[in-house]
Backbone as JSON, one array per atom type, in Angstrom:
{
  "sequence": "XXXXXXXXXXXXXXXXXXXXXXXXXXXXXXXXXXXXXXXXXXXXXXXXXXXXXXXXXXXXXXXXXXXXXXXXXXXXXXXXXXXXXXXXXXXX",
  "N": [[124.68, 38.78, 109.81], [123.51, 42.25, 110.7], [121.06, 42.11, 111.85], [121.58, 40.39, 113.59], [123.39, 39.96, 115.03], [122.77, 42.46, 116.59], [120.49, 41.58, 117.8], [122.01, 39.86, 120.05], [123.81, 41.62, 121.03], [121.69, 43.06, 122.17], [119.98, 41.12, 123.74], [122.21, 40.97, 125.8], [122.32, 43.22, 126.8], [119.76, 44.05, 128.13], [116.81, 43.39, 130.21], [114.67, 40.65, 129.88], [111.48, 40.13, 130.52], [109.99, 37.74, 129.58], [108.31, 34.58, 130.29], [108.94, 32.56, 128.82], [111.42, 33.04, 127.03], [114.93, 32.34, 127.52], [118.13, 33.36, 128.92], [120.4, 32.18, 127.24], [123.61, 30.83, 127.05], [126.6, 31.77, 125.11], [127.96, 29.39, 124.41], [125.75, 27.66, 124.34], [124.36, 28.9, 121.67], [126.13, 28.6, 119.79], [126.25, 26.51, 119.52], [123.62, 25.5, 118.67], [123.6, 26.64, 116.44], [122.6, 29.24, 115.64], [122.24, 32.63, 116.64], [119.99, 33.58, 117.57], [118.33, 31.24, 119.01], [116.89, 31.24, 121.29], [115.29, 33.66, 121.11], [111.45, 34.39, 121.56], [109.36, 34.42, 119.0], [106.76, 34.76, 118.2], [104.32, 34.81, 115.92], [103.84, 37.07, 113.28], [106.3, 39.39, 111.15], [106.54, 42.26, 112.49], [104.05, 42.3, 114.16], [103.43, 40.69, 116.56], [103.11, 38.79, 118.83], [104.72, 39.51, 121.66], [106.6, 42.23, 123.02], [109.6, 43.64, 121.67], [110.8, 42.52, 119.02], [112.01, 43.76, 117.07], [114.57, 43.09, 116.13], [114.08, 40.12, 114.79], [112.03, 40.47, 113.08], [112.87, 42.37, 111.14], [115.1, 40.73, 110.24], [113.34, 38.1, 109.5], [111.36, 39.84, 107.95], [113.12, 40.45, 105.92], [114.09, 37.86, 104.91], [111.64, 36.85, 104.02], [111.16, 38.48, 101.75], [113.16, 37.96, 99.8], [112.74, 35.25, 99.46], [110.28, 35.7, 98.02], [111.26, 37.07, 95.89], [112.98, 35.32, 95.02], [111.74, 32.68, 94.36], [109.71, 33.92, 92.83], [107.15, 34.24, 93.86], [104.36, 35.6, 95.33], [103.62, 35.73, 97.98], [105.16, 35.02, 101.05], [106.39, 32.75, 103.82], [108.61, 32.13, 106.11], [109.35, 31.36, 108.93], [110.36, 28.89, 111.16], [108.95, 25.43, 111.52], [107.18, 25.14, 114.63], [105.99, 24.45, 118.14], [103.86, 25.39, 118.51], [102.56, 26.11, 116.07], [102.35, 23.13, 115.76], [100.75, 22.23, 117.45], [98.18, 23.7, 116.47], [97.82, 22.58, 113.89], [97.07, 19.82, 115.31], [95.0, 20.56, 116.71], [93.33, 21.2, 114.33]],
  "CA": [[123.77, 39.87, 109.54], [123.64, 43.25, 111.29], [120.17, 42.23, 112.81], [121.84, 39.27, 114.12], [124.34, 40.86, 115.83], [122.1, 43.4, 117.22], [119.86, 40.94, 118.81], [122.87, 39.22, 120.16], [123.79, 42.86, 121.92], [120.18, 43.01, 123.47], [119.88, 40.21, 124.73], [123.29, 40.85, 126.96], [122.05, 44.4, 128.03], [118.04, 44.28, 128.1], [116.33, 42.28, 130.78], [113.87, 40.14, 129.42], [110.57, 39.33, 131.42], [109.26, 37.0, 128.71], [109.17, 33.41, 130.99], [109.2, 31.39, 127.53], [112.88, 33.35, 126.69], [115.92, 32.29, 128.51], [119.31, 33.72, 128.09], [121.69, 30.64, 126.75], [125.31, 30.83, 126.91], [127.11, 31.57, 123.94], [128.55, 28.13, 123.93], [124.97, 27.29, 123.7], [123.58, 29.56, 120.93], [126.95, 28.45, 118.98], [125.99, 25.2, 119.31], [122.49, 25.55, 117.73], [124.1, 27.08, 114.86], [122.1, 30.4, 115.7], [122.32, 33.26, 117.72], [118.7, 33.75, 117.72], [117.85, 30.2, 119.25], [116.73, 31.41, 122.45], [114.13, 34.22, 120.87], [110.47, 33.71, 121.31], [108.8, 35.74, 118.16], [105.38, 34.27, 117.31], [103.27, 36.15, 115.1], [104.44, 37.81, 112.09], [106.43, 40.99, 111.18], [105.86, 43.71, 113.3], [102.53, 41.97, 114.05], [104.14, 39.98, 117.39], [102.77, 38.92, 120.47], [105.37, 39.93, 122.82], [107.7, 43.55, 122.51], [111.52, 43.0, 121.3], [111.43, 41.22, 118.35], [112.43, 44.68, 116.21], [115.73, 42.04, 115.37], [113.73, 39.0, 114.05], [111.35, 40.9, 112.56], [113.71, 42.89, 110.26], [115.33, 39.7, 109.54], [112.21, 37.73, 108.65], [110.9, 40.77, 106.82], [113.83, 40.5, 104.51], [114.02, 36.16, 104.21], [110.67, 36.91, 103.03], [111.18, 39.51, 100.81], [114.2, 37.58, 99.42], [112.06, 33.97, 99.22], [109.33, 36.21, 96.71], [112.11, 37.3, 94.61], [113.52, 33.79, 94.48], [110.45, 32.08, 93.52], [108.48, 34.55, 91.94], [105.86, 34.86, 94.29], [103.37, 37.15, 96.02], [103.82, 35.94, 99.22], [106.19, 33.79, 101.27], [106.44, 32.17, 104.81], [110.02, 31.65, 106.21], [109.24, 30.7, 109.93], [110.57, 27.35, 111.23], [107.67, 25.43, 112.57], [107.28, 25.42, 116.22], [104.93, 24.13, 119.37], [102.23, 26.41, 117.98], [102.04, 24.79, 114.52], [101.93, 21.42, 115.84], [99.5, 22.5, 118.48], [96.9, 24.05, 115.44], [97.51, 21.04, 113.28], [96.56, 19.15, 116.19], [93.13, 21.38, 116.56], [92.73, 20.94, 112.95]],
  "C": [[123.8, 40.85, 110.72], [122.1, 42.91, 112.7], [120.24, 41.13, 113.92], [122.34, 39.73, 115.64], [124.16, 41.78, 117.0], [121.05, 42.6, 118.41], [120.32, 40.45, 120.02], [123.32, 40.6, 121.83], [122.64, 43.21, 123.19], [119.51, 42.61, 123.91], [121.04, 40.05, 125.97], [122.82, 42.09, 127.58], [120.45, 44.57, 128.18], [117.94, 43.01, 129.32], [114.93, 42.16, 130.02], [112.64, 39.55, 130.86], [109.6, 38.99, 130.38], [109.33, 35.5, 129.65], [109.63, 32.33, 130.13], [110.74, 31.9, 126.93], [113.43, 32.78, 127.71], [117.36, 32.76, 127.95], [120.28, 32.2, 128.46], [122.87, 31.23, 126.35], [125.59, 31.01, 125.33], [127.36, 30.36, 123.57], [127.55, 27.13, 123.42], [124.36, 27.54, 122.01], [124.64, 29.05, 119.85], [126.88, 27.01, 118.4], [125.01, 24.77, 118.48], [122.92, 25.99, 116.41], [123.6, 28.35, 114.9], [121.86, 31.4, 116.88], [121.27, 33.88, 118.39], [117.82, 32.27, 118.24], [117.07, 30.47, 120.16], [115.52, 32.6, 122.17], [112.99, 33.75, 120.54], [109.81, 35.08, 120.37], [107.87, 35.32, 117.71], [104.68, 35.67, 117.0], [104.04, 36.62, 114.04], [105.09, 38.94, 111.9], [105.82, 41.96, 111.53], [104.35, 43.59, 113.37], [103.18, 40.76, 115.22], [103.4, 40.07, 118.58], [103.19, 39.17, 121.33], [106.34, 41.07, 122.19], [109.22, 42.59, 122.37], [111.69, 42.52, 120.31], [111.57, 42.41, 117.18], [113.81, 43.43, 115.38], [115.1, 41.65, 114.68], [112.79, 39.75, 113.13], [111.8, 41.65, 111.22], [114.16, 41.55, 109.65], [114.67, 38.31, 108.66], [111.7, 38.34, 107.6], [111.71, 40.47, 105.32], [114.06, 38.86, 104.2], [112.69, 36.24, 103.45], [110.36, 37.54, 101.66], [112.17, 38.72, 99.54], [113.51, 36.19, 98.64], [111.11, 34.24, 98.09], [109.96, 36.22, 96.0], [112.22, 35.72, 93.94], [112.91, 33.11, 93.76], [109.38, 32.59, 92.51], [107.08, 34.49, 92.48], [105.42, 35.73, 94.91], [103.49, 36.76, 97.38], [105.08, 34.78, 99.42], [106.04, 34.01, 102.99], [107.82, 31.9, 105.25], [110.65, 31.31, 107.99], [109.19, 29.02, 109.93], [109.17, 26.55, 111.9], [108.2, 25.06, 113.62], [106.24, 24.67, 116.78], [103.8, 24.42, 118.47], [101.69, 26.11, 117.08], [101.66, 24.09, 115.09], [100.78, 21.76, 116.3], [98.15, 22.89, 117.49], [97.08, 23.09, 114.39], [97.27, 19.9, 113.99], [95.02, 19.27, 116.26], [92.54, 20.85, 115.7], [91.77, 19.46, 112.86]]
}
């Protein structure tokens, strides 16, 4: 995907002062299977707690958009869970 790609780009020329990002080697990110392993994007489309995540955000936007069609519903969710889940089903 183009927003893949793009992330991929600005994460080699952007410095990041996020301390929860780190930049991982390609050999890493190839390894995960994704080139977005290493982005921290909590929060929702263009509704994000930290700047930068124009990439994931486009690309979520449209797994979601894509997941309504699929199923036929009104909404959809397409974040992996994370820390932050566990941590509020912990609360719970």
């Amino acid at each position: 995907s183009e927003g893949i790609v793009q992330e991929l780009k600005d994460q080699r020329s952007h410095l990041k002062l996020i301390a929860s990002e780190n930049y991982s080697s390609l050999a890493v990110q190839l390894t995960m299977g994704n080139l977005l392993t290493d982005k921290y994007a909590e929060g929702v489309p263009f509704r994000r707690f930290y700047a930068g995540c124009d990439n994931v955000d486009a690309l979520e936007f449209a797994a979601a958009e894509e997941a309504k069609l699929l199923f036929g519903a009104d909404h959809a969710y397409v974040q992996p869970h994370s820390g932050a889940d566990a941590n509020l089903v912990a609360f719970w």
